[in-house]
C-alpha atoms as one frame of an Amber mdcrd trajectory, in Angstrom:
protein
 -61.566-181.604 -62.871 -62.048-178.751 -60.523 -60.151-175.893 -61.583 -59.670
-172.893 -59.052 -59.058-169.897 -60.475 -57.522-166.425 -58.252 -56.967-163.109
 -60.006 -54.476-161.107 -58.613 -54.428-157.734 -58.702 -57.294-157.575 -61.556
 -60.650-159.285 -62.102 -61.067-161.897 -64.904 -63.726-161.890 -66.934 -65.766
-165.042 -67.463 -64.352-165.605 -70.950 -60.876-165.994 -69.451 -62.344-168.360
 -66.988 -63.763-170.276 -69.396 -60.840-170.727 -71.501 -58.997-172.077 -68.795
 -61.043-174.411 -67.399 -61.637-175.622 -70.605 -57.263-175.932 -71.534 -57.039
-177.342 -67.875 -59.611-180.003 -68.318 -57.567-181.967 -71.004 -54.881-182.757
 -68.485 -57.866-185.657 -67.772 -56.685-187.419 -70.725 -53.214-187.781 -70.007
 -53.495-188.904 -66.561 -56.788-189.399 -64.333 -56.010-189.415 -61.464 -55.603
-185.303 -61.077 -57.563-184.160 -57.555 -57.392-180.679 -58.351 -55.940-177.800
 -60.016 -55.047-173.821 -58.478 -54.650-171.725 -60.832 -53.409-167.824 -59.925
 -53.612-164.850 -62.266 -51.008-161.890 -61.592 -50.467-158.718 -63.491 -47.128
-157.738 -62.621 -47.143-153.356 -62.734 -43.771-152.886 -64.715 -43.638-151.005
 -68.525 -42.431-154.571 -69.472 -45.041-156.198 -72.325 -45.230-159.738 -70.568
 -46.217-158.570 -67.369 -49.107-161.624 -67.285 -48.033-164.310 -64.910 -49.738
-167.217 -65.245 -49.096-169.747 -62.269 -50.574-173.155 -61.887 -50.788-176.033
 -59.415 -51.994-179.479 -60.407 -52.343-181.939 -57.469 -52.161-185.565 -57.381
 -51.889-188.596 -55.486 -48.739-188.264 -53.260 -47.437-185.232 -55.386 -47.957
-181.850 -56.951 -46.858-179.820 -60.034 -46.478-176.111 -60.292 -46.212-174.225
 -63.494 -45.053-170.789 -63.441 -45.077-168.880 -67.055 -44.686-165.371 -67.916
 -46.025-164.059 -70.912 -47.934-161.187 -72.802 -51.294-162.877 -72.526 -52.529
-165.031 -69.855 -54.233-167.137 -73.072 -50.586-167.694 -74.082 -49.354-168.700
 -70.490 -51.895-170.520 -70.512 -51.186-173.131 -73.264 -47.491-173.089 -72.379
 -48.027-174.154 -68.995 -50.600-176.682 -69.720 -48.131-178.130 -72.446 -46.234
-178.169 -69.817 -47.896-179.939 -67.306 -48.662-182.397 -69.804 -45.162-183.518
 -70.047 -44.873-183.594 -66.492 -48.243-185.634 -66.234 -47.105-187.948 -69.179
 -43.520-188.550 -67.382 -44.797-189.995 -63.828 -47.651-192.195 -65.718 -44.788
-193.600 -67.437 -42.883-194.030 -63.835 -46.032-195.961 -62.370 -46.190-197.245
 -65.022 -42.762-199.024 -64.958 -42.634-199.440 -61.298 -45.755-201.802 -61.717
């Protein structure tokens, strides 16, 4: 799946990227039939420690989910949002599913 990936406000390293793309990838599994993914890295500027907001965007056919997560690490928003989107992914396979 192509994942696009936008820092905000910061640049993220390749290692971040990576990590990711790689998290993202395994939405595959739980339904195939994802066109893409957006994926946007903000660092909000308050004193606050979970100032990382991790926001993601996972398109498919006829729809689109967005995941918005707030945390101290965008590695933890990260796996929150793509558990997430998981559940979200697993619940409309199971509505085609029924519908059919």
């Amino acid at each position: 799946m192509k994942v696009n990936t936008q820092s905000i406000n910061f640049n993220a390293d390749r290692k971040l990227i990576d990590f990711i793309q790689k998290r993202m990838d395994k939405l595959d599994m739980f339904y195939d039939k994802v066109i893409k993914s957006d994926v946007y890295l903000k660092v909000e500027n308050t004193s606050d420690k979970e100032n990382k907001i991790f926001e993601a965007r996972v398109s498919v056919p006829g729809d689109s989910f967005i995941v918005k997560k707030q945390c101290k690490t965008f590695e933890e928003g990260t796996d929150i949002a793509v558990a997430s989107l998981e559940r979200q992914l697993k619940k409309r396979k199971e509505k085609l599913r029924a519908h059919s």
